[in-house]
Short mmCIF file of the C-alpha atoms (twelve columns), coordinates in Angstrom:
data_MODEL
# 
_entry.id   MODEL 
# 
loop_
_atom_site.group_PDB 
_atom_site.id 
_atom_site.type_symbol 
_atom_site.label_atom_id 
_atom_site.label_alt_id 
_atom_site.label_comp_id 
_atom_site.label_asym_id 
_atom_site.label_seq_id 
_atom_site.Cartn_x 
_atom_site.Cartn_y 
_atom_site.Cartn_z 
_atom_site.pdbx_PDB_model_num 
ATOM 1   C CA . UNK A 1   79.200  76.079  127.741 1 
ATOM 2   C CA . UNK A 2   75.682  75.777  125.981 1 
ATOM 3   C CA . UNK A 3   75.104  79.412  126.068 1 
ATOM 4   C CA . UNK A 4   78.672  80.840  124.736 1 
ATOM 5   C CA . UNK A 5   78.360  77.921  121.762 1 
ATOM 6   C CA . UNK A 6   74.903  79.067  121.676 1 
ATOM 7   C CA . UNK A 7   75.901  82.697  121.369 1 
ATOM 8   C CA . UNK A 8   78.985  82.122  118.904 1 
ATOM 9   C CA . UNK A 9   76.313  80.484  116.215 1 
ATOM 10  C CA . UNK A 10  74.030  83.207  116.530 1 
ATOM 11  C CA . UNK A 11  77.288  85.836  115.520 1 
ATOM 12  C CA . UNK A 12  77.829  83.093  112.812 1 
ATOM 13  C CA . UNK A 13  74.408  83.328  111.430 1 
ATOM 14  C CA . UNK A 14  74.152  87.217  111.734 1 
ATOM 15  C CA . UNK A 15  77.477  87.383  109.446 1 
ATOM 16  C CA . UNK A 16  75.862  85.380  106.890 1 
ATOM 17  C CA . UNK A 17  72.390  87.012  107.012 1 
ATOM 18  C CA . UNK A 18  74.379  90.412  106.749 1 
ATOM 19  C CA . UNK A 19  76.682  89.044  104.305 1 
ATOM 20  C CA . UNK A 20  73.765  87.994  102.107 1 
ATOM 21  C CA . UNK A 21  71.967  91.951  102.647 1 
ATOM 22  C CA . UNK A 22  75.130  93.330  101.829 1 
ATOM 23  C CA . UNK A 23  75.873  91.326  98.559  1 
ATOM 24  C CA . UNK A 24  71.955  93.007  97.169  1 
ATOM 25  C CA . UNK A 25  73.242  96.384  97.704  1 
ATOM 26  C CA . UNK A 26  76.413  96.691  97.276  1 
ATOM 27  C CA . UNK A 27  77.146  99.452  95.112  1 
ATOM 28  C CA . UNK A 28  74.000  101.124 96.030  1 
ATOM 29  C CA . UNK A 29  73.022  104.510 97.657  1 
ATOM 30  C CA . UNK A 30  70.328  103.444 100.303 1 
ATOM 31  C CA . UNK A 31  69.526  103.084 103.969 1 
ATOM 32  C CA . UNK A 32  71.966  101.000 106.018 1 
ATOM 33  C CA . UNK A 33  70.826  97.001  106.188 1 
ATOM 34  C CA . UNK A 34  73.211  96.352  108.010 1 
ATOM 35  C CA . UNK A 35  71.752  98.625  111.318 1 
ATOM 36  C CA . UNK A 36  68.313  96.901  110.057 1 
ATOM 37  C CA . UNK A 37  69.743  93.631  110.829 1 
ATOM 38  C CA . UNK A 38  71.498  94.554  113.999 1 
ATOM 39  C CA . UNK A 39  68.246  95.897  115.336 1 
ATOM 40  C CA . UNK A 40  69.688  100.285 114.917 1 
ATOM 41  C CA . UNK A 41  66.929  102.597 114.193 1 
ATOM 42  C CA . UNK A 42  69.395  104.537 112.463 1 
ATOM 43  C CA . UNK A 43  67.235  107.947 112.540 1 
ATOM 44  C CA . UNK A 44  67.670  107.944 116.311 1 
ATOM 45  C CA . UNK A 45  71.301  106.221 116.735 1 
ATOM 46  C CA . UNK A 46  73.844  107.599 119.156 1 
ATOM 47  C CA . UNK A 47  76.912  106.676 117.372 1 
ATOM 48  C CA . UNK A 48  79.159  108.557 120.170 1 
ATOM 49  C CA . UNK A 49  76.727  106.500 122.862 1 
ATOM 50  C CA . UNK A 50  80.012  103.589 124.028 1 
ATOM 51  C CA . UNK A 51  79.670  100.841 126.850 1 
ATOM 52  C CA . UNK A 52  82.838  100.268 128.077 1 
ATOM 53  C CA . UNK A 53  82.349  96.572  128.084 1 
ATOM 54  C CA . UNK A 54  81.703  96.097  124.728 1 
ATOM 55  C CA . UNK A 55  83.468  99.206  122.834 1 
ATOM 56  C CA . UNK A 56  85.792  97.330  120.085 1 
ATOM 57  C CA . UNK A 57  83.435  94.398  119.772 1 
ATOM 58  C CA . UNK A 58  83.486  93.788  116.235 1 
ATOM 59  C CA . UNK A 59  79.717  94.071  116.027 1 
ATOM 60  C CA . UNK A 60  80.176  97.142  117.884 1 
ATOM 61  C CA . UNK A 61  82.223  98.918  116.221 1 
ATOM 62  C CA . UNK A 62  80.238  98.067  112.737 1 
ATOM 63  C CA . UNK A 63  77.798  99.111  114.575 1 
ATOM 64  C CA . UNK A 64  79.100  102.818 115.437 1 
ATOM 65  C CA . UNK A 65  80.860  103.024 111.862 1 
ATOM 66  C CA . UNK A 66  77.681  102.555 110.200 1 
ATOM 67  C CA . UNK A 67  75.338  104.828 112.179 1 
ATOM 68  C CA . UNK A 68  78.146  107.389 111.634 1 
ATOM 69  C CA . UNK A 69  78.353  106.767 107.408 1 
ATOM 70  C CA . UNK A 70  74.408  107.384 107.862 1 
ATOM 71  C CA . UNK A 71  74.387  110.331 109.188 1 
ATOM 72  C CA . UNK A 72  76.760  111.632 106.618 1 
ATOM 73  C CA . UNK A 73  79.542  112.142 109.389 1 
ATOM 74  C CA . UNK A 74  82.535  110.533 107.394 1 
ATOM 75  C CA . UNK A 75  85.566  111.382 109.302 1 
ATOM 76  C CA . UNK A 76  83.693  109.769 112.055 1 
ATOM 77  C CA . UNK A 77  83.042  106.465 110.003 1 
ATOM 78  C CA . UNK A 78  86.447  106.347 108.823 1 
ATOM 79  C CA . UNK A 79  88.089  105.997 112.045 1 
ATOM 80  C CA . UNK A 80  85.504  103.506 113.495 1 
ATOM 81  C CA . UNK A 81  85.793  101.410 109.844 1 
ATOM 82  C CA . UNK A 82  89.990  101.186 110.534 1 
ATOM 83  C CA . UNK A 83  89.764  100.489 114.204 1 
ATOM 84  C CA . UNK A 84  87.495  97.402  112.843 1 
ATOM 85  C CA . UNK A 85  90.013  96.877  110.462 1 
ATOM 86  C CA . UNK A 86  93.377  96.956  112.723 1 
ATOM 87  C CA . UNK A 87  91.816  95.015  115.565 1 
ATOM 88  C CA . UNK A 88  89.663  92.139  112.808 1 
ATOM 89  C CA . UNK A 89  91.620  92.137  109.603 1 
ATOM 90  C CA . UNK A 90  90.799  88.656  108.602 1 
ATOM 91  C CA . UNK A 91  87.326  89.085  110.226 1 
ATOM 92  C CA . UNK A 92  84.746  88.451  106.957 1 
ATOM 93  C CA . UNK A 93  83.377  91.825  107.078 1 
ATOM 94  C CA . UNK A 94  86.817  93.350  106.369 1 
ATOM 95  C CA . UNK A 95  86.082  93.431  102.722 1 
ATOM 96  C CA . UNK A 96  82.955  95.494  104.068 1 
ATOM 97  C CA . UNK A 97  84.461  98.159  106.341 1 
ATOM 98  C CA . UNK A 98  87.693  98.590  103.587 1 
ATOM 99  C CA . UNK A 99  85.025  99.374  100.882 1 
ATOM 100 C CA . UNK A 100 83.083  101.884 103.635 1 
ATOM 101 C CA . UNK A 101 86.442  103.642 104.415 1 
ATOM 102 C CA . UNK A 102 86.914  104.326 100.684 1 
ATOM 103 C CA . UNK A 103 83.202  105.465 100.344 1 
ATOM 104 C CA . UNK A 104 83.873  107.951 103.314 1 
ATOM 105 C CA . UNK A 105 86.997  109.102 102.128 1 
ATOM 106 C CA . UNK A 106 84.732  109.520 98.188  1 
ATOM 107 C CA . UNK A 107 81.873  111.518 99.907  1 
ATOM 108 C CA . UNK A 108 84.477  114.193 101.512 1 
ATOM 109 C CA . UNK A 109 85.564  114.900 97.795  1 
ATOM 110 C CA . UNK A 110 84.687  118.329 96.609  1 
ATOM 111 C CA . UNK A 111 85.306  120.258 93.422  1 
ATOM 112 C CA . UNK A 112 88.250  119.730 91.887  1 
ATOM 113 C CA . UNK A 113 90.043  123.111 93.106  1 
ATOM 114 C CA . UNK A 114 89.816  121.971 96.967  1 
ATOM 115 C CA . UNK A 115 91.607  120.355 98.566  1 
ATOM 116 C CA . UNK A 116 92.777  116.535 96.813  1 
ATOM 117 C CA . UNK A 117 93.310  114.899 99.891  1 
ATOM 118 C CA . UNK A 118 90.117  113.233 100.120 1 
ATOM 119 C CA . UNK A 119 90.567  111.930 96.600  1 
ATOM 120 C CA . UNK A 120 94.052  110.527 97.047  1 
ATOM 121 C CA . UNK A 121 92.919  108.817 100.259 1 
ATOM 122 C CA . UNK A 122 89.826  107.334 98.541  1 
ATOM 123 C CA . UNK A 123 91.853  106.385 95.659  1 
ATOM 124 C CA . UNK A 124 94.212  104.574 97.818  1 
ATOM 125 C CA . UNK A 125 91.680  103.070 99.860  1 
ATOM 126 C CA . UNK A 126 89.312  101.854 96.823  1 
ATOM 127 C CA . UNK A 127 93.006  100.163 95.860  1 
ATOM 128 C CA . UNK A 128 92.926  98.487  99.073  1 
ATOM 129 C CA . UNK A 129 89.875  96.502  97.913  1 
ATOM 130 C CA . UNK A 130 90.829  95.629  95.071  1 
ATOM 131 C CA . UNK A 131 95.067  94.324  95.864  1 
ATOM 132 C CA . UNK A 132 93.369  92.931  99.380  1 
ATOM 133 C CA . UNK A 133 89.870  91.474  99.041  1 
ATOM 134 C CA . UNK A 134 89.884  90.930  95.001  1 
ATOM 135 C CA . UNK A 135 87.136  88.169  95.723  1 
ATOM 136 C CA . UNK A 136 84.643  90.654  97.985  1 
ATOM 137 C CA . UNK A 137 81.628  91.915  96.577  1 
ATOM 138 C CA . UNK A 138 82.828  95.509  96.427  1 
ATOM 139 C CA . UNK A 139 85.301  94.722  93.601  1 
ATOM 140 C CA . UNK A 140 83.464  95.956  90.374  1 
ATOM 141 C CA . UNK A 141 82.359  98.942  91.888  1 
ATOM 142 C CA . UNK A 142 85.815  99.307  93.547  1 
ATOM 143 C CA . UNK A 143 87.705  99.473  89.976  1 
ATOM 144 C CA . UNK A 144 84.490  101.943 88.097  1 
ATOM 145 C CA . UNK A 145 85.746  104.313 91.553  1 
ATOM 146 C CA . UNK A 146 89.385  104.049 90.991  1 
ATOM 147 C CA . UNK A 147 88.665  105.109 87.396  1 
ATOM 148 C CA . UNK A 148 86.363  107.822 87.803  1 
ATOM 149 C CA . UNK A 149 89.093  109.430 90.635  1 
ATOM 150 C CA . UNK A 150 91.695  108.652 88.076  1 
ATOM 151 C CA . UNK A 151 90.058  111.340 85.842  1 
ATOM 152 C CA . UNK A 152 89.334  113.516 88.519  1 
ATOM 153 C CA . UNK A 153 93.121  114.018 89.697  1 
ATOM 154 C CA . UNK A 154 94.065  114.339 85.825  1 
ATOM 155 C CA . UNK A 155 91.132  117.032 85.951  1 
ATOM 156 C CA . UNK A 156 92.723  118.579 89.329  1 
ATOM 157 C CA . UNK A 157 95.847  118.543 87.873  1 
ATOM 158 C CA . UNK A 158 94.800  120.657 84.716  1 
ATOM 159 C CA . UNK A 159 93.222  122.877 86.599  1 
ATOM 160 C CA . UNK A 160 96.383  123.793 88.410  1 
ATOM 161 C CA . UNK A 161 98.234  123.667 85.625  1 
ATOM 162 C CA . UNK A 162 95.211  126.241 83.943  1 
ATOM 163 C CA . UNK A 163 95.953  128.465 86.969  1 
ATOM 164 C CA . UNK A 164 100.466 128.426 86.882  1 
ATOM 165 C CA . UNK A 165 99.927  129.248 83.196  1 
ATOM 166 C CA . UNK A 166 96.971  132.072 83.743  1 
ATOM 167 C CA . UNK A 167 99.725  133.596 86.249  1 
ATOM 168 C CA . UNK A 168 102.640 133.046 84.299  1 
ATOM 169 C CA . UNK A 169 104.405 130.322 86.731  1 
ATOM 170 C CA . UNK A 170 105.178 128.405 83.076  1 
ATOM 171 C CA . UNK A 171 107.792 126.388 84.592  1 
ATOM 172 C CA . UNK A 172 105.512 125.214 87.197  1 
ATOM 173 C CA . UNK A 173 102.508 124.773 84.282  1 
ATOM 174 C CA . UNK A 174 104.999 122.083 82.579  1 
ATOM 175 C CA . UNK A 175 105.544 120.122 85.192  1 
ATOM 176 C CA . UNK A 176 102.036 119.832 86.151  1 
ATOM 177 C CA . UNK A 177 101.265 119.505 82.196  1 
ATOM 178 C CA . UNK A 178 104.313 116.960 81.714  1 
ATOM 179 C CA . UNK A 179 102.994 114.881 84.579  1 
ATOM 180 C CA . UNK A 180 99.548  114.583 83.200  1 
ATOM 181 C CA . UNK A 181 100.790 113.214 80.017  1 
ATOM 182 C CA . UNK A 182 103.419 110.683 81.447  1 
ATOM 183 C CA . UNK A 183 100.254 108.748 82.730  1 
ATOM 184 C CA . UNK A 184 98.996  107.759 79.644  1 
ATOM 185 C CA . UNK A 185 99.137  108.346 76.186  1 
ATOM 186 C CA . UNK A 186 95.302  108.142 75.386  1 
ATOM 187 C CA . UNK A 187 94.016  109.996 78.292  1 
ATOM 188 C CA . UNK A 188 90.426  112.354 76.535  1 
ATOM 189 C CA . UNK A 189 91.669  115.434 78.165  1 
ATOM 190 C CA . UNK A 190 95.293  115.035 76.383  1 
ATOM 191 C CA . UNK A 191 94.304  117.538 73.504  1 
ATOM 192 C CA . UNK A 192 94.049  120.297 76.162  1 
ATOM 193 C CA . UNK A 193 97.249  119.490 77.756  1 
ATOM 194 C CA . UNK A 194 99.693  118.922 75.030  1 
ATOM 195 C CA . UNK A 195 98.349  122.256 73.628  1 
ATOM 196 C CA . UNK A 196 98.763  124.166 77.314  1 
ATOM 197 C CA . UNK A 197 102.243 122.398 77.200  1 
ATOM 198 C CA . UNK A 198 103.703 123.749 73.962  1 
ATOM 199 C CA . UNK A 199 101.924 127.217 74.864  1 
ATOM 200 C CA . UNK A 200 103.420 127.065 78.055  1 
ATOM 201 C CA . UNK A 201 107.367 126.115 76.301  1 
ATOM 202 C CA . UNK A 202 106.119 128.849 74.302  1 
ATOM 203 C CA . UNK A 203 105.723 132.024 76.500  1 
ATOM 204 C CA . UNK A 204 108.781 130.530 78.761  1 
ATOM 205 C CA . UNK A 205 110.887 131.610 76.157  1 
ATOM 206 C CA . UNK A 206 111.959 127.971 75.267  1 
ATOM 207 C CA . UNK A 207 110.835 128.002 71.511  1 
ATOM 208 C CA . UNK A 208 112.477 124.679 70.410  1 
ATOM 209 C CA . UNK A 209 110.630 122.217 72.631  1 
ATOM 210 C CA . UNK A 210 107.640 123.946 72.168  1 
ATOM 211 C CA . UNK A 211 107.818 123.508 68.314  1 
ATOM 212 C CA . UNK A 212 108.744 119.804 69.051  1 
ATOM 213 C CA . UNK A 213 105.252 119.970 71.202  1 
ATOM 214 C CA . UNK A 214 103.517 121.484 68.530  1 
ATOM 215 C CA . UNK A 215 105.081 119.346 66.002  1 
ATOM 216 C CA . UNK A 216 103.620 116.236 67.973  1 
ATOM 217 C CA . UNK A 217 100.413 117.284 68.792  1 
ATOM 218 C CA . UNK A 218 99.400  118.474 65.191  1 
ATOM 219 C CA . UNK A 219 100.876 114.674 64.130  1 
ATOM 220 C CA . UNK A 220 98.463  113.094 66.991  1 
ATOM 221 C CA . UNK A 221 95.166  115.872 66.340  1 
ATOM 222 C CA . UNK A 222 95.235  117.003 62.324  1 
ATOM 223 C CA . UNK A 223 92.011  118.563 62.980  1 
ATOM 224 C CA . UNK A 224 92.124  120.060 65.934  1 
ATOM 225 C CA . UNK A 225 90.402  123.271 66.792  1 
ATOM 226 C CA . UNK A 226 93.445  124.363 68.319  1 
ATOM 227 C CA . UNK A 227 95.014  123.994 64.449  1 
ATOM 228 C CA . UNK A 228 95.049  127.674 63.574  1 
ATOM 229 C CA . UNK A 229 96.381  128.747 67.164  1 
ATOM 230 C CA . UNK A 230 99.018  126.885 66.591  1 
ATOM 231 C CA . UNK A 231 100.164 127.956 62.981  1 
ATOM 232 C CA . UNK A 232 100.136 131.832 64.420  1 
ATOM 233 C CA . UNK A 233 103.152 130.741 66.450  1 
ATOM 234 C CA . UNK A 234 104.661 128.098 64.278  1 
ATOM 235 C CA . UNK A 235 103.915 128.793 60.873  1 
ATOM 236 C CA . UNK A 236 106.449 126.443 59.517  1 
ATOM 237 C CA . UNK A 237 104.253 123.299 60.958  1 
ATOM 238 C CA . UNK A 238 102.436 123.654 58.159  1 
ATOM 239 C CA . UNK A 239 104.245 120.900 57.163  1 
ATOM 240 C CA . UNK A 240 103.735 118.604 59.685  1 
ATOM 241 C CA . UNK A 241 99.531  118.976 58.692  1 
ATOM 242 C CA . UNK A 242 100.215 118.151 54.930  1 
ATOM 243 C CA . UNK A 243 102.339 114.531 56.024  1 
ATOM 244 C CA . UNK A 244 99.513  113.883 58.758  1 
# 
């Protein structure tokens, strides 16, 4: 009875110890504390090295999903992270292994013309720490994430966009164009896009809506660069300039 009491305070005082590591670095890039604290050289870890007897021990698999986010082997970290999470979800490292799924899911991102799935599952998981733990440590640094991927999709998006109007797919082009904008209003890269939009109306033969695009952008950007483009195709917006 003394030694499983005995044993259950030194868990408790690990968790805090590692809680208190944790809360000086989160948001850092650095060596793991955590396998400091659980004793791990982590140059030398076996993540893949399981005894059966103690495989989804919660220290265990922190343990594995650690050594793997180390060692840069992410898909590997993920799944040990959300095994942790299904089997401990009110455990008080949750907050920690959410935040470390998200960060595995943001190191698989590559350039924006790869593949997005990485991004959309980090951007969903980063969302995870913020609707779920909104009192964890991992908060700020959760919300500067979501907002950096936010600009990456709108960046993957234009680049697909960029390539449907480059091979004349305009129809396609809108809709990628169309979606950016329905996002948000004051988005930096909107300038591009409502200029690829009316170009892409344009060349798609639907001349209307993209003097109605033109019409709005030259109202939202009087001095745009894009200004004398735009007046080649739609010399009549002259007017809209001299109201703006």
């Amino acid at each position: 009875m003394f030694s499983m009491k005995h044993a259950h305070m030194r868990l408790l005082l690990f968790l805090g110890i590692a809680s208190i590591v944790l809360i000086s670095c989160a948001g850092k890039e650095e060596k793991s504390e955590l396998l400091s604290l659980l004793g791990v050289d982590e140059k030398i870890v076996d993540a893949s090295d399981q005894n059966t007897d103690n495989t989804y021990d919660a220290i265990t698999l922190l343990k594995r999903g650690e050594a793997y986010f180390v060692k840069a082997e992410y898909i590997e970290s993920v799944a040990e992270f959300e095994r942790f999470l299904s089997l401990y979800p009110f455990h008080r490292m949750a907050a920690f292994s959410q935040y470390k799924v998200a960060m595995s899911y943001y190191h698989q991102i590559n350039s924006i013309d790869r593949d997005p799935a990485p991004m959309e599952k980090a951007m969903s998981s980063f969302q995870k720490v913020v609707s779920q733990f909104p009192q964890s440590l991992y908060i700020d640094e959760a919300q500067e994430k979501i907002s950096e991927l936010k600009q990456r999709d709108i960046q993957h998006q234009f680049h697909i966009g960029r390539f449907y109007f480059r091979t004349k797919a305009y129809p396609a082009a809108i809709v990628r164009f169309e979606n950016i904008l329905s996002k948000s209003e004051e988005e930096p890269m909107n300038e591009d896009v409502l200029y690829f939009l009316g170009l892409s109306y344009f060349h798609s033969g639907d001349k209307d809506r993209s003097m109605k695009t033109f019409q709005d952008f030259l109202e939202k950007y009087p001095n745009s660069a894009y200004q004398s483009k735009i007046l080649k195709r739609h010399p009549q917006l002259k007017n809209a300039i001299s109201r703006s």
